[in-house]
N, CA, C and O atoms as a GROMACS GRO file, in nm:
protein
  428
    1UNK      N    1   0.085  -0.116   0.000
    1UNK     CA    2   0.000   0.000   0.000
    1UNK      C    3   0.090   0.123   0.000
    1UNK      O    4   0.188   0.137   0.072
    2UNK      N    5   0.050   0.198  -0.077
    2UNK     CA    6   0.145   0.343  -0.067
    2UNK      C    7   0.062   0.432  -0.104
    2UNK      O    8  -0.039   0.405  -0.169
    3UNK      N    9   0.107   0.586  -0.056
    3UNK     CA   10   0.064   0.684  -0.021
    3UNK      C   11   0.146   0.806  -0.168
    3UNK      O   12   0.268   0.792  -0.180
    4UNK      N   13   0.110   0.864  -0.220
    4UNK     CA   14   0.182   0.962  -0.294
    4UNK      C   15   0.300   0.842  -0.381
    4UNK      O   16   0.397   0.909  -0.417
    5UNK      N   17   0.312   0.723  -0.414
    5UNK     CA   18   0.408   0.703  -0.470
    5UNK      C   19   0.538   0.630  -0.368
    5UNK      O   20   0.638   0.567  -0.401
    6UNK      N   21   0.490   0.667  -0.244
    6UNK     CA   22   0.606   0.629  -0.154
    6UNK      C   23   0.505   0.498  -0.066
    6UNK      O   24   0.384   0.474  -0.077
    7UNK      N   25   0.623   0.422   0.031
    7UNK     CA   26   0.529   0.366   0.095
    7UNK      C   27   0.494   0.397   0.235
    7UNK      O   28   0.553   0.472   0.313
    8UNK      N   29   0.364   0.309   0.257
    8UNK     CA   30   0.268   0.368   0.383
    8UNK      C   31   0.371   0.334   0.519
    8UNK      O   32   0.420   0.221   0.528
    9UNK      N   33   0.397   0.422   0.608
    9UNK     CA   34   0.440   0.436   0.720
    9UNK      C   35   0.381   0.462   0.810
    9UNK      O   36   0.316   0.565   0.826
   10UNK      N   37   0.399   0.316   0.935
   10UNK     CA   38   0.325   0.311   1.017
   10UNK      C   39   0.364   0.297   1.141
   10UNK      O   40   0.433   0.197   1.160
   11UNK      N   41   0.339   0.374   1.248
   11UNK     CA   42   0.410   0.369   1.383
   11UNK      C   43   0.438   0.215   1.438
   11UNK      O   44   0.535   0.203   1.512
   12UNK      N   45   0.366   0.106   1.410
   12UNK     CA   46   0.395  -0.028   1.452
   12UNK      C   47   0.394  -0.069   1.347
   12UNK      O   48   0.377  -0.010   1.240
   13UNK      N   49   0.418  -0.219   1.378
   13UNK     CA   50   0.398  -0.336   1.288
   13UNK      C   51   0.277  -0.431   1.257
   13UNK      O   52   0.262  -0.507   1.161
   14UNK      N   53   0.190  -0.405   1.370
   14UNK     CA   54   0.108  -0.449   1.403
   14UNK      C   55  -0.075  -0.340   1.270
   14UNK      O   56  -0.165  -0.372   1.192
   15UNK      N   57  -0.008  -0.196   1.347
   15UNK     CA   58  -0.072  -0.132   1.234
   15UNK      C   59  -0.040  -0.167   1.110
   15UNK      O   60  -0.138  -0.179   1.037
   16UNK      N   61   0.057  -0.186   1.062
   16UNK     CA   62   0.080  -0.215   0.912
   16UNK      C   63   0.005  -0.338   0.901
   16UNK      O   64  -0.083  -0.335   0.816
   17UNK      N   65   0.017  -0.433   0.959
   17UNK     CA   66  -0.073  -0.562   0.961
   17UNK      C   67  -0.232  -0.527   0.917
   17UNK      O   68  -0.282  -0.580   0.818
   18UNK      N   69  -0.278  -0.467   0.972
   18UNK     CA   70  -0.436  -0.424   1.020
   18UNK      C   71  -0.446  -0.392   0.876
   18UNK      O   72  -0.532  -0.465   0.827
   19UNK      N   73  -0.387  -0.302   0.778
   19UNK     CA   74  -0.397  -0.183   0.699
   19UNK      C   75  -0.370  -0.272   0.598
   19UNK      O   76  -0.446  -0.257   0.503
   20UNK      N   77  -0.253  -0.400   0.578
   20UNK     CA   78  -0.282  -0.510   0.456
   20UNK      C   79  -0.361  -0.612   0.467
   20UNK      O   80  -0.358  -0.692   0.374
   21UNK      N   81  -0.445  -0.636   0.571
   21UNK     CA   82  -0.482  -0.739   0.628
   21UNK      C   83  -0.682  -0.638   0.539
   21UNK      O   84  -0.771  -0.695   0.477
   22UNK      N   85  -0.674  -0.486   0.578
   22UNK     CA   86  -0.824  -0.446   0.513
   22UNK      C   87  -0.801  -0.437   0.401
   22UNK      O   88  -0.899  -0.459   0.331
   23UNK      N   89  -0.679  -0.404   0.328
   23UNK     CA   90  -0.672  -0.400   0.180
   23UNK      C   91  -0.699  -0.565   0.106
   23UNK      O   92  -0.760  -0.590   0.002
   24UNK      N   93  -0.660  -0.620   0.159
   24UNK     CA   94  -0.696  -0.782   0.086
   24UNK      C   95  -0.836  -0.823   0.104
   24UNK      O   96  -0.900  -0.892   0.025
   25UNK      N   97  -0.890  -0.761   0.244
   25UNK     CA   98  -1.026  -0.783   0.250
   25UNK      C   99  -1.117  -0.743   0.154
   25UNK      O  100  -1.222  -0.798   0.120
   26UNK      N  101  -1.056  -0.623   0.106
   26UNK     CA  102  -1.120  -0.502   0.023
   26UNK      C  103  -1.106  -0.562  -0.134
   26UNK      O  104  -1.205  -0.571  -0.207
   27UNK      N  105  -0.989  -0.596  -0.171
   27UNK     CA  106  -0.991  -0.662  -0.286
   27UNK      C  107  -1.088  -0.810  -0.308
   27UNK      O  108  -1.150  -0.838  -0.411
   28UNK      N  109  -1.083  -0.876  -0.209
   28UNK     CA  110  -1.165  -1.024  -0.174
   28UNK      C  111  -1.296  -0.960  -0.243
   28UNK      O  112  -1.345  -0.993  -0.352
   29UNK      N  113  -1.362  -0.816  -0.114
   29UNK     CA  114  -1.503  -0.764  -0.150
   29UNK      C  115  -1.530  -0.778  -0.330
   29UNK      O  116  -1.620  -0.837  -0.389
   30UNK      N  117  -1.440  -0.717  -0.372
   30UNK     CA  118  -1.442  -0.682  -0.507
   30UNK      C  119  -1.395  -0.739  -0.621
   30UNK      O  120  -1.391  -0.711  -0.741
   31UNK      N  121  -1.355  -0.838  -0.540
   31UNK     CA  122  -1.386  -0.954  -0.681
   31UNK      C  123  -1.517  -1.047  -0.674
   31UNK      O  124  -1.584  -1.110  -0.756
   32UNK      N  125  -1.519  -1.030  -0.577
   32UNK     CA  126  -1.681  -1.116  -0.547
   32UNK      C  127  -1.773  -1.049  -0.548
   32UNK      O  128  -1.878  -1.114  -0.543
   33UNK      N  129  -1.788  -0.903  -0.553
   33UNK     CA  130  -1.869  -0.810  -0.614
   33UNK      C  131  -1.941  -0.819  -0.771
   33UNK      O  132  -2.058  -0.820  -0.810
   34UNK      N  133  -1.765  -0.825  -0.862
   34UNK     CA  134  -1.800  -0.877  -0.965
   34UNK      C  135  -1.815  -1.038  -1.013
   34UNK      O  136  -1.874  -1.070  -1.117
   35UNK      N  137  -1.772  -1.106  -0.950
   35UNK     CA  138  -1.791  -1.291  -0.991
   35UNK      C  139  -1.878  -1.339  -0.974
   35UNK      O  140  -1.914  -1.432  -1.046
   36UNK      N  141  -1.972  -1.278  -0.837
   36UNK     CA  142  -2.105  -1.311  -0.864
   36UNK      C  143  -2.186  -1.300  -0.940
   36UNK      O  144  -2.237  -1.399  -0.995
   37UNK      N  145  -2.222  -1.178  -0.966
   37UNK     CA  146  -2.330  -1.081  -1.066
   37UNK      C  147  -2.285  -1.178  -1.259
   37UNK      O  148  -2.358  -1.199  -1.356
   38UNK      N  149  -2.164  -1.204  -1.239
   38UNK     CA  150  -2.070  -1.228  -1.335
   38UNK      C  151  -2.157  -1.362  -1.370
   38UNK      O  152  -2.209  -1.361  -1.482
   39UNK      N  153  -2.178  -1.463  -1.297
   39UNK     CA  154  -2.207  -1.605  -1.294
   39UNK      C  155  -2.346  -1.597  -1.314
   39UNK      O  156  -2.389  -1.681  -1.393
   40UNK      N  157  -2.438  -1.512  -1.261
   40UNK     CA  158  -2.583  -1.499  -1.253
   40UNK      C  159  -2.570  -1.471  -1.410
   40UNK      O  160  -2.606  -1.564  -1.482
   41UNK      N  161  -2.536  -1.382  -1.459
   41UNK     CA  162  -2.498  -1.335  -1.580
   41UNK      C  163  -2.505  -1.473  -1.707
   41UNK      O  164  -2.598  -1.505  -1.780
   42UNK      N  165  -2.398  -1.518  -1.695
   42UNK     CA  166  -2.386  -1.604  -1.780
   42UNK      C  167  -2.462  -1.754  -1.756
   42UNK      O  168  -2.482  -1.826  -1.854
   43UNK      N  169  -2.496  -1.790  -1.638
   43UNK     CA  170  -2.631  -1.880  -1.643
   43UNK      C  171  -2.764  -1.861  -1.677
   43UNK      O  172  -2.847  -1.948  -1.705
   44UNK      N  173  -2.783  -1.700  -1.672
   44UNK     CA  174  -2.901  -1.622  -1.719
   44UNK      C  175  -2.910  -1.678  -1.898
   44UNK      O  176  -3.010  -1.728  -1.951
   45UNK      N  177  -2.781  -1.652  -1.962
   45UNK     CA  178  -2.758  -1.688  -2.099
   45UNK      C  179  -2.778  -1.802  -2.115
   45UNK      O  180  -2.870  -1.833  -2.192
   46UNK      N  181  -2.697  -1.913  -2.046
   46UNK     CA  182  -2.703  -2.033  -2.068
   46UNK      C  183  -2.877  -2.089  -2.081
   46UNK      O  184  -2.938  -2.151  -2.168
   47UNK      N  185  -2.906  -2.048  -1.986
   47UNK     CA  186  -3.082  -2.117  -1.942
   47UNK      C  187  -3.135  -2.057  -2.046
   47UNK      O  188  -3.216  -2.133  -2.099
   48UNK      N  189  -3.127  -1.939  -2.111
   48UNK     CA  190  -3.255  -1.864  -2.300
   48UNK      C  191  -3.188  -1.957  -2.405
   48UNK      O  192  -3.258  -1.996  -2.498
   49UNK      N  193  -3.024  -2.004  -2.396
   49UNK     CA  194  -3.000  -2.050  -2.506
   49UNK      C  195  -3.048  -2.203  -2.509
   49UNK      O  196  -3.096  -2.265  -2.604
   50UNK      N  197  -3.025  -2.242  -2.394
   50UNK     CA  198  -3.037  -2.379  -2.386
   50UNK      C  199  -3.271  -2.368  -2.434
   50UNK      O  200  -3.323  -2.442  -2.518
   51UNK      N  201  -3.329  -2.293  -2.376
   51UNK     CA  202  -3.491  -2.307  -2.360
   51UNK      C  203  -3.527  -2.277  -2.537
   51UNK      O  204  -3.615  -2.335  -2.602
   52UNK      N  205  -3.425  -2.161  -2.592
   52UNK     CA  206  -3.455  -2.156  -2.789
   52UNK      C  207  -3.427  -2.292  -2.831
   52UNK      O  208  -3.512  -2.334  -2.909
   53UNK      N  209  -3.323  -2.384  -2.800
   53UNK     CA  210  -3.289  -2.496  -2.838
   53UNK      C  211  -3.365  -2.607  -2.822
   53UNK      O  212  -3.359  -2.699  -2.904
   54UNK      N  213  -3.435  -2.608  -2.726
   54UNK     CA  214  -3.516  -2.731  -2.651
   54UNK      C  215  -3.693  -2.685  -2.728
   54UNK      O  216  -3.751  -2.761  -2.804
   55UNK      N  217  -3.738  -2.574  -2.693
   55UNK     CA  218  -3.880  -2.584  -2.700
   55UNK      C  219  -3.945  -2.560  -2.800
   55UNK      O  220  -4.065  -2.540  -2.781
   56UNK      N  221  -3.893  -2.555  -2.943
   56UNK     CA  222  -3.930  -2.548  -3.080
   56UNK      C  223  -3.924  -2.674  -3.153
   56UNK      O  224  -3.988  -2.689  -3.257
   57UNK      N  225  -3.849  -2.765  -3.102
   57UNK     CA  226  -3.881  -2.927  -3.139
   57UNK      C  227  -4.029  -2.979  -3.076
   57UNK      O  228  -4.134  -3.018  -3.125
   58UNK      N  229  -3.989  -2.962  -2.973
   58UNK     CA  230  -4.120  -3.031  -2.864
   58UNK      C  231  -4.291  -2.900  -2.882
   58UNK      O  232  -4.408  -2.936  -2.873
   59UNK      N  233  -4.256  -2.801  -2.899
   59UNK     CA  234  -4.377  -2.737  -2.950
   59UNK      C  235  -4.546  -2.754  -2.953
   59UNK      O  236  -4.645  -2.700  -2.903
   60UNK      N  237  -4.508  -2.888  -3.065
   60UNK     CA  238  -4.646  -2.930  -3.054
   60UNK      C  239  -4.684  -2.994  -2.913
   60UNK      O  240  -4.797  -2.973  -2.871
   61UNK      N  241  -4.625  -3.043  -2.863
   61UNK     CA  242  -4.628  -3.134  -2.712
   61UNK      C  243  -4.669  -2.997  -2.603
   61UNK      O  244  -4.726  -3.027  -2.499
   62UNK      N  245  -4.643  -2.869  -2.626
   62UNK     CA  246  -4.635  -2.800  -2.499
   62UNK      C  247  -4.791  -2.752  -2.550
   62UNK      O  248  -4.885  -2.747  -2.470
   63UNK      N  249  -4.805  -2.713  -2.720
   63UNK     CA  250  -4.944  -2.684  -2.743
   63UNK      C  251  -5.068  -2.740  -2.674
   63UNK      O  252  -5.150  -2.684  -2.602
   64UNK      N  253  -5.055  -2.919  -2.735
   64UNK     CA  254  -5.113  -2.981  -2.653
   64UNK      C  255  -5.134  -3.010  -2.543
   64UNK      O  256  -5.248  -3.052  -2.524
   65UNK      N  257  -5.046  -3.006  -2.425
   65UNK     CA  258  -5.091  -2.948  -2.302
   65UNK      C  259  -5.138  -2.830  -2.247
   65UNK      O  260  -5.200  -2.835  -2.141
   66UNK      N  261  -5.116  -2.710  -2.310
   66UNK     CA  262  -5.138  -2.585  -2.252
   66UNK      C  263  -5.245  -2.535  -2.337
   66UNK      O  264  -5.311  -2.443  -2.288
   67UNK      N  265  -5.288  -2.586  -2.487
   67UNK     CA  266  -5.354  -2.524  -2.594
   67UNK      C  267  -5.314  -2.380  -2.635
   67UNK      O  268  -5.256  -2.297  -2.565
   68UNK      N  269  -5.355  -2.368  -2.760
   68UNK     CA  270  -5.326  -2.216  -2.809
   68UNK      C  271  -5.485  -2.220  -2.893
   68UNK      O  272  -5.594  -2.275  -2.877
   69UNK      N  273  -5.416  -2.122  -2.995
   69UNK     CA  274  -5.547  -2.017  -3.059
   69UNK      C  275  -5.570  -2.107  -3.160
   69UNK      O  276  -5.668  -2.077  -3.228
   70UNK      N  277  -5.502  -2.226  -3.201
   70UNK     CA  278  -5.559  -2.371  -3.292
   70UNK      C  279  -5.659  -2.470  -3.225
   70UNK      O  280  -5.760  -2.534  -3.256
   71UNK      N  281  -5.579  -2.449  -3.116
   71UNK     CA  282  -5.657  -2.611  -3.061
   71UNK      C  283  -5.813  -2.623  -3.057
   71UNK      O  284  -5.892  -2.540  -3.011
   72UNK      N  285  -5.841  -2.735  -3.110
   72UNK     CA  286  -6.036  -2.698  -3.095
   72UNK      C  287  -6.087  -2.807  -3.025
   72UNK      O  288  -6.074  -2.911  -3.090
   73UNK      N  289  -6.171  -2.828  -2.855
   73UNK     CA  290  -6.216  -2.873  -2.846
   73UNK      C  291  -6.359  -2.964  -2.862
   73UNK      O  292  -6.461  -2.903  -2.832
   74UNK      N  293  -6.369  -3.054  -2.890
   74UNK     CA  294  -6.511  -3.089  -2.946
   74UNK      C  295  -6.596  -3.118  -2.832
   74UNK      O  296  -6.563  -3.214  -2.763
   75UNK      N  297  -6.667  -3.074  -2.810
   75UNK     CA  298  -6.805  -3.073  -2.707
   75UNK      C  299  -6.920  -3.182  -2.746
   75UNK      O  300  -7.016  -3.141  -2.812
   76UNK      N  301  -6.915  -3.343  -2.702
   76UNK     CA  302  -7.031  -3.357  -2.723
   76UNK      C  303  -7.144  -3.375  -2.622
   76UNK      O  304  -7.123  -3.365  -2.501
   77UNK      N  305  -7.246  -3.398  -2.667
   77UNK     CA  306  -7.359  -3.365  -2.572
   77UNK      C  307  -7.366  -3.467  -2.499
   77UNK      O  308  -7.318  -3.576  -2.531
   78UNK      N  309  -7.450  -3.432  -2.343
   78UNK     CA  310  -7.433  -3.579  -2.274
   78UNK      C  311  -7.493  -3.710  -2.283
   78UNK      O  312  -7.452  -3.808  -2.221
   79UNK      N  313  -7.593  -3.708  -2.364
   79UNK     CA  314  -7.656  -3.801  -2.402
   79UNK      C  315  -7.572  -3.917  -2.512
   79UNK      O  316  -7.568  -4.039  -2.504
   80UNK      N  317  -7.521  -3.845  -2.594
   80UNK     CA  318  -7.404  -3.917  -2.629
   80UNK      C  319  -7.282  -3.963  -2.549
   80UNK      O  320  -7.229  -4.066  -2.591
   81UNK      N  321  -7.236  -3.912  -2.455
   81UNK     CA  322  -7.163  -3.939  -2.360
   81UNK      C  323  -7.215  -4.103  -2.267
   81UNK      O  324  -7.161  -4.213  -2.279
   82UNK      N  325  -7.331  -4.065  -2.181
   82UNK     CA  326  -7.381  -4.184  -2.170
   82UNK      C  327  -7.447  -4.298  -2.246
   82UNK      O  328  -7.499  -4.401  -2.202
   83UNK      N  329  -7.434  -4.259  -2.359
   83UNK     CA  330  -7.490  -4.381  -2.422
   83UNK      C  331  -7.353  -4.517  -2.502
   83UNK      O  332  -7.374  -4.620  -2.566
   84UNK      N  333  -7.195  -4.437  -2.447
   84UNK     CA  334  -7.085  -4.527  -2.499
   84UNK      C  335  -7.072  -4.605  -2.359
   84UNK      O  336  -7.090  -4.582  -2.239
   85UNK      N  337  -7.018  -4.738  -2.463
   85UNK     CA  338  -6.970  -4.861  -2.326
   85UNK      C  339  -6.810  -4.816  -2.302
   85UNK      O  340  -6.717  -4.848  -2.377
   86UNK      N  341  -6.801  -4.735  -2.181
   86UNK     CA  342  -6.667  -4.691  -2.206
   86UNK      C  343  -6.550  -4.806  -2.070
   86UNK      O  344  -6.457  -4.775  -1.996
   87UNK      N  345  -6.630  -4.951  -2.100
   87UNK     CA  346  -6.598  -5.081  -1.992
   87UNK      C  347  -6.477  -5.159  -2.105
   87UNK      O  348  -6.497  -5.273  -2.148
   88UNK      N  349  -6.386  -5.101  -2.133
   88UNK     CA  350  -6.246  -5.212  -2.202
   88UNK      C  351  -6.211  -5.344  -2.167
   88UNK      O  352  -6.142  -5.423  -2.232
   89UNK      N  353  -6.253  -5.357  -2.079
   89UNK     CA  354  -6.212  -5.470  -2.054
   89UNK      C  355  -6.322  -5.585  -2.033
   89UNK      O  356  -6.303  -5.691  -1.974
   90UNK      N  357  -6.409  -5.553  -2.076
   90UNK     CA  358  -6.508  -5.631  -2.053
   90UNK      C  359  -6.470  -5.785  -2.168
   90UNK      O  360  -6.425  -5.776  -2.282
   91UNK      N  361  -6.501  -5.905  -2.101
   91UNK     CA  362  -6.482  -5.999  -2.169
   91UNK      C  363  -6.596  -6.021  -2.250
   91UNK      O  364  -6.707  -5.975  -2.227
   92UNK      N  365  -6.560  -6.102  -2.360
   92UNK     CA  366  -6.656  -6.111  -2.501
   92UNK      C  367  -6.722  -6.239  -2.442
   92UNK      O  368  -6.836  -6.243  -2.486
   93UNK      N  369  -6.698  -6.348  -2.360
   93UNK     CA  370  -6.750  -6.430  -2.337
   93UNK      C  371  -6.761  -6.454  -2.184
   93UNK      O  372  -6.666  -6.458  -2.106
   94UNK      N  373  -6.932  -6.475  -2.143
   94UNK     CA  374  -6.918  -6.528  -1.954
   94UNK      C  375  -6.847  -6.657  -2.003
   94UNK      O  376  -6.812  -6.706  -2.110
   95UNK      N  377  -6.843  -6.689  -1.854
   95UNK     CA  378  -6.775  -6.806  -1.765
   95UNK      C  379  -6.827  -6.942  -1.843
   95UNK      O  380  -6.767  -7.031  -1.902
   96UNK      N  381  -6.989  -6.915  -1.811
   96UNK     CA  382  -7.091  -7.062  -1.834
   96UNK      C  383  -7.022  -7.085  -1.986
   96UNK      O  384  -6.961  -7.184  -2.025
   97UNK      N  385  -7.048  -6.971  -2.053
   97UNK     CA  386  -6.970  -6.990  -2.255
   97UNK      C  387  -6.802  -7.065  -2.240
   97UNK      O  388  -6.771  -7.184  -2.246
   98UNK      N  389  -6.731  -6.968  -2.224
   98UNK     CA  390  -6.595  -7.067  -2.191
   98UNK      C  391  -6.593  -7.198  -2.142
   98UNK      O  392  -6.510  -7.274  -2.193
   99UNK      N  393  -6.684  -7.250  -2.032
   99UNK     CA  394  -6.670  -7.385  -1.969
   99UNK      C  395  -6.753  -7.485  -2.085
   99UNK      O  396  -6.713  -7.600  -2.100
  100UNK      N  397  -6.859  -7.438  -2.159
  100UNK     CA  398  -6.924  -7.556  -2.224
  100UNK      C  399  -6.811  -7.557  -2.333
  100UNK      O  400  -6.761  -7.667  -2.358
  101UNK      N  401  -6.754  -7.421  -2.417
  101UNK     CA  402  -6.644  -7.483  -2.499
  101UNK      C  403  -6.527  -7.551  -2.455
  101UNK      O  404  -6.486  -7.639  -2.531
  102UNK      N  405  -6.451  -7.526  -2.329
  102UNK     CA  406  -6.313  -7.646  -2.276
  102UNK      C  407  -6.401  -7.798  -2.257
  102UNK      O  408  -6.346  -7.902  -2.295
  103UNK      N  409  -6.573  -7.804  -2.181
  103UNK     CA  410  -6.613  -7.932  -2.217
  103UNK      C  411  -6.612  -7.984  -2.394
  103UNK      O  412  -6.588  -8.099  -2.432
  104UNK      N  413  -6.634  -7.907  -2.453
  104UNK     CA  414  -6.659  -7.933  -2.561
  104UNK      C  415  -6.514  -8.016  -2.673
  104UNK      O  416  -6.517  -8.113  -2.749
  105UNK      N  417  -6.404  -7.924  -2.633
  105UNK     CA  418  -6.259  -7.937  -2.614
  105UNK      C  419  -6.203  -8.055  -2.591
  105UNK      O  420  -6.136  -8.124  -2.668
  106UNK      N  421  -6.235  -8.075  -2.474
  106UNK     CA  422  -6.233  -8.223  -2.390
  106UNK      C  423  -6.267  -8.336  -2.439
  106UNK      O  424  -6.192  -8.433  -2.450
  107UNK      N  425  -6.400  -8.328  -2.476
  107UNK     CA  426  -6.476  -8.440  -2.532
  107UNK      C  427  -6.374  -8.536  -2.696
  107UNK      O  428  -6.426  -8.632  -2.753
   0.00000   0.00000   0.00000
């Protein structure tokens, strides 16, 4: 640390301590002043470049969940609604049908 070009003179040693000991503090402040802001900075970039890259493939996928000014829902009435067998899994044949054909099988 110096003063006018010359260096700082200090009645102890101990003061001189104190006086490089706030100047390093002071520099510490100020690089981490800027390295932070610095990092927010360039992850700020990273995360728009990386989201242009990613969400113009997948597009239609975000449409379809969120809809836009295309999407058209079809409304039908409820009577049509209750009148579908909406039971998948229902078997094509009871029990009594299956057992007379494995007798039948058998025979």
């Amino acid at each position: 640390m110096s003063w006018r070009g010359g260096p700082l003179r200090t009645a102890s040693p101990v003061m001189s301590t104190i006086i490089l000991r706030g100047d390093y503090e002071m520099k510490i402040k100020r690089i981490l002043r800027t390295a932070i802001p610095s990092i927010l900075i360039a992850l700020t970039l990273v995360v728009a470049i990386v989201a242009n890259v990613m969400i113009p493939p997948n597009m239609n996928v975000i449409n379809g969940f969120l809809g836009d000014s295309t999407t058209t829902t079809i409304k039908q009435p409820k009577e049509y609604n209750d009148s579908l067998d909406l039971q998948y899994n229902k078997s094509d044949y009871t029990a009594d049908e299956i057992a007379a054909l494995e007798h039948a099988l058998n025979e």
